[in-house]
C-alpha positions as CSV (number, residue, x, y, z in Angstrom):
1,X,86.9,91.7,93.4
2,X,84.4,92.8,95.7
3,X,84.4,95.1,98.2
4,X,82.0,96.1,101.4
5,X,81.9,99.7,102.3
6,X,81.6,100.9,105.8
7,X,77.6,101.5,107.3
8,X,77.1,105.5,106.7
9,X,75.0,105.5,110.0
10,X,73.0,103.7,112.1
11,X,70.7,101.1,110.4
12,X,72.0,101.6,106.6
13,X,72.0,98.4,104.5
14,X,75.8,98.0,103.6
15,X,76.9,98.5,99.8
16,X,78.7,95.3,97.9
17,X,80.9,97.1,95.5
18,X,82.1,95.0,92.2
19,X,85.0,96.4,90.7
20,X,86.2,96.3,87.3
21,X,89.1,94.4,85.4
22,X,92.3,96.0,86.1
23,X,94.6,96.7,83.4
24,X,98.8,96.8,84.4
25,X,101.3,98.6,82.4
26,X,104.6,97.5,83.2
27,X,108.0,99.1,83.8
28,X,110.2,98.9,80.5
29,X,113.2,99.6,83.0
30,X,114.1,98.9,86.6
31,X,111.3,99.1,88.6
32,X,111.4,102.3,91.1
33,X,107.3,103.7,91.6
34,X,103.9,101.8,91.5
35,X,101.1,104.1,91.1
36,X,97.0,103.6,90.9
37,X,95.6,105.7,88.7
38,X,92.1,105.9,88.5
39,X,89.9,107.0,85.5
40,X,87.0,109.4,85.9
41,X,83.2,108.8,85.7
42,X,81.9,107.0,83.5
43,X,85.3,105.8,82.0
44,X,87.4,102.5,82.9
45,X,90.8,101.6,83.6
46,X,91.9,100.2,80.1
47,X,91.6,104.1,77.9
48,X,93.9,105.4,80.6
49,X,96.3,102.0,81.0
50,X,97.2,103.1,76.6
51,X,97.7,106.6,77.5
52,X,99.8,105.7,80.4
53,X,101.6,103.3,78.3
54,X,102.9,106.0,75.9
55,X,104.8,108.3,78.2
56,X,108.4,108.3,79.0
57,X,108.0,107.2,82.3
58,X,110.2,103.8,82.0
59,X,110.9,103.1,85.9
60,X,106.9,103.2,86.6
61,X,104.8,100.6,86.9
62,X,100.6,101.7,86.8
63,X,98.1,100.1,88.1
64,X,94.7,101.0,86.3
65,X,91.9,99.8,88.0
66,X,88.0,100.2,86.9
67,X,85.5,101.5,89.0
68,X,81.9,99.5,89.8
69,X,78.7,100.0,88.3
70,X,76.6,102.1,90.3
71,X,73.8,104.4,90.2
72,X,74.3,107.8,90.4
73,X,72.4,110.4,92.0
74,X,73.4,113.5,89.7
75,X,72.2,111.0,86.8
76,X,68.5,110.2,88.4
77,X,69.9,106.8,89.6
78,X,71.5,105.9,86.0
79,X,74.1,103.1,86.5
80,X,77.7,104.6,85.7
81,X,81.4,103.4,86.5
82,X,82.0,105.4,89.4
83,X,84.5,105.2,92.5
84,X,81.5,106.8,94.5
85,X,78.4,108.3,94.4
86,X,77.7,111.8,93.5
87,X,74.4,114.0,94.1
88,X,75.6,117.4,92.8
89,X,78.8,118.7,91.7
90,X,79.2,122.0,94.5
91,X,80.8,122.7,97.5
92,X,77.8,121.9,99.6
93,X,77.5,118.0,97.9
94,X,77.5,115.4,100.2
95,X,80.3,112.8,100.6
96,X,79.6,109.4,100.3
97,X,81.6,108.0,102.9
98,X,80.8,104.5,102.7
99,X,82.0,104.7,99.1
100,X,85.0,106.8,99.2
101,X,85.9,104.2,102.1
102,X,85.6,101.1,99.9
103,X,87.8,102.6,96.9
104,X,90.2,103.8,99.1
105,X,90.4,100.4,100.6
106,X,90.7,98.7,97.1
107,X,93.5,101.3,95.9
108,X,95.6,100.4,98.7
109,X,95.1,96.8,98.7
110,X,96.3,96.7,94.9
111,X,99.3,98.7,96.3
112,X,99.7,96.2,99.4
113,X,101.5,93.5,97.3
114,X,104.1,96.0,95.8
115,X,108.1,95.2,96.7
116,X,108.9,96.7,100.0
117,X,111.7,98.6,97.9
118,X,109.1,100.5,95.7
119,X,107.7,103.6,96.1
120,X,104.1,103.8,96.2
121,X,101.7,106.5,94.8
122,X,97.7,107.2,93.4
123,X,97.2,109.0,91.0
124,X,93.8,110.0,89.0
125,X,91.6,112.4,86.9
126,X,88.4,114.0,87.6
127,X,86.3,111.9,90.1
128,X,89.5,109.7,90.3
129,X,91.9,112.6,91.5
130,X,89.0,113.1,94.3
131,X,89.7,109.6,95.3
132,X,93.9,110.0,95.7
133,X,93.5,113.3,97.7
134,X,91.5,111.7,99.7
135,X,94.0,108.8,99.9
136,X,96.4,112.1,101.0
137,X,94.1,112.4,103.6
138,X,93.8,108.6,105.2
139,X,97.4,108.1,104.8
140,X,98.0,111.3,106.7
141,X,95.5,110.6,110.0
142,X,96.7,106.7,109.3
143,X,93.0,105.6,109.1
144,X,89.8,105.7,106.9
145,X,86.8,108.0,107.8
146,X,85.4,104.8,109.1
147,X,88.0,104.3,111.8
148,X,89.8,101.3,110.3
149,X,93.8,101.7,109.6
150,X,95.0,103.2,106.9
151,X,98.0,100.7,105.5
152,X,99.6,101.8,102.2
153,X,103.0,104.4,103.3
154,X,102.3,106.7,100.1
155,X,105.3,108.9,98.2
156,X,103.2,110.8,95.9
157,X,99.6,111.9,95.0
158,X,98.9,113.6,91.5
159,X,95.1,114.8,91.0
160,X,94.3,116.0,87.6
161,X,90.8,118.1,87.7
162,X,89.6,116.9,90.7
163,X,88.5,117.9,93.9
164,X,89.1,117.4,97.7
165,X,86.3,115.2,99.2
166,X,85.4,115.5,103.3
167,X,87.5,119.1,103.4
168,X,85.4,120.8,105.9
169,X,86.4,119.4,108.6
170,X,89.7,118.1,107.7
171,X,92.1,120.5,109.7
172,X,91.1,119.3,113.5
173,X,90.9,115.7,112.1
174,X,94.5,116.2,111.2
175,X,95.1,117.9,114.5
176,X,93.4,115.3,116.4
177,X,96.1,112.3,115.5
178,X,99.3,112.2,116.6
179,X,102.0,111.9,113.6
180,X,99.3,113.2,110.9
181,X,100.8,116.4,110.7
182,X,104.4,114.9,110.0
183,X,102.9,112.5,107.2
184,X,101.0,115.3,105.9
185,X,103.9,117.5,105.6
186,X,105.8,114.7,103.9
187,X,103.9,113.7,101.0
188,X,104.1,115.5,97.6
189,X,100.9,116.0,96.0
190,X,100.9,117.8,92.3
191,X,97.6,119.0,91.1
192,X,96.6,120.2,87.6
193,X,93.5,121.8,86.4
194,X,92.1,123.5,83.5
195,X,90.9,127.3,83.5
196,X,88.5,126.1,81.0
197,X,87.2,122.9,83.0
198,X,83.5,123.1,82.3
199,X,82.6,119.4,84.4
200,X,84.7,120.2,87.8
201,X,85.1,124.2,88.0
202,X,88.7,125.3,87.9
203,X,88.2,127.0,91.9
204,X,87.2,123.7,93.0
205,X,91.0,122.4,92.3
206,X,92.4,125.7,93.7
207,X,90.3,125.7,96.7
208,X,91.7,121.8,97.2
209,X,95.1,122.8,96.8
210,X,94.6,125.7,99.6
211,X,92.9,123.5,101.8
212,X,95.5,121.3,101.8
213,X,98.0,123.7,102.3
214,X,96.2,124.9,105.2
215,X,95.9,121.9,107.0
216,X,99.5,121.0,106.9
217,X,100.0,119.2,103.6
218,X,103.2,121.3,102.7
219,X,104.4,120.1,99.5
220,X,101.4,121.0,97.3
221,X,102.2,122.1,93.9
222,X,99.2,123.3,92.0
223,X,99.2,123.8,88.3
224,X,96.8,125.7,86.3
225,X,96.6,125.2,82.2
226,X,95.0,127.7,79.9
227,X,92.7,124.8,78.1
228,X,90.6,122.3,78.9
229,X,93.9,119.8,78.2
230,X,96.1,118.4,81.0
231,X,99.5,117.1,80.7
232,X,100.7,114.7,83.3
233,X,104.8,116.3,84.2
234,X,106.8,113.9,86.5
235,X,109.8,115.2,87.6
């Protein structure tokens, strides 16, 4: 499936993004949750889809999608499966709105035809946790960075060694729609990061978590592991 992202400004050539086959792991019991999860760069849909598979989750149905192939700045231009393009990995790297837009649109229409009885969340690791917290953040104002409505009603964000994309000026855009401050302060979002993270720095997750917090997100749990490995806790 393809998807067109958003013009970044005036005059810039739109992007056609091609996604990847999407690999389902299905409940083994009643069906209660969907979730997206979404694999980080580089990866695809299918090495998290047998992880997934293996935990004692029974009630949850995932939805692993893979990411296009694109080039990526921080590689020279080198093609990589990627939900968006990076160009450095700090706090002053610029977001690439156009793609963040066009992932966040295909994660939520994967969630779209989901029973109206099921509760929906997006989940993700690395560049793919960056991608559900910024979900968090369109589901709160109820609209894309783009302008267009935002239409999945999310229950739960997880982020495992990610980051918060567009934070800067996220607290007066969540001040600046009515209702965004309710939905923010209704979603549960779990973050998990490890100390020893040596690809996205351990304050990067903290910092999200805070900034979050600050802007009215206010159930944020953030969890901080002593290694590099991350275990996914659902309670």
């Amino acid at each position: 499936m393809s998807f067109t992202g958003p013009s970044i400004g005036s005059g810039t050539v739109r992007r056609a993004f091609q996604f990847g086959r999407t690999y389902v792991v299905r409940p083994k019991g009643k069906h209660q949750a969907t979730i997206v999860w979404l694999h980080g760069l580089g990866d695809n849909g299918n090495s998290w889809s047998s992880l997934l598979e293996t935990l004692p989750l029974p009630n949850i149905k995932w939805i692993c999608p893979t990411a296009p192939q694109r080039p990526i700045t921080l590689f020279g231009g080198f093609p990589s499966t990627a939900w968006f393009d990076v160009n450095e990995l700090s706090e002053n790297a610029i977001d690439d709105i156009e793609g963040l837009d066009a992932t966040a649109a295909y994660v939520a229409n994967l969630l779209a035809n989901e029973p109206p009885n099921i509760k929906l969340g997006v989940g993700g690791f690395s560049m793919g946790a960056a991608i559900s917290l910024y979900s968090a953040t369109c589901f709160a104002q109820g609209k894309y960075e783009n302008g267009s409505p935002y239409p999945a009603n999310l229950s739960a964000v997880v982020g495992l060694s990610g980051w918060l994309p567009c934070a800067k000026e996220l607290n007066s855009k969540i001040e600046g729609v009515n209702e965004a401050a309710s939905r923010a302060a209704s979603l549960p979002i779990l973050l998990c990061h490890g100390k020893g993270d040596d690809v996205v720095a351990h304050k990067f997750g903290e910092k999200s978590a805070n900034k979050l917090s600050s802007c009215g997100f206010q159930d944020v749990t953030f969890k901080s592991y002593s290694s590099y490995v991350l275990f996914l806790t659902v309670t």
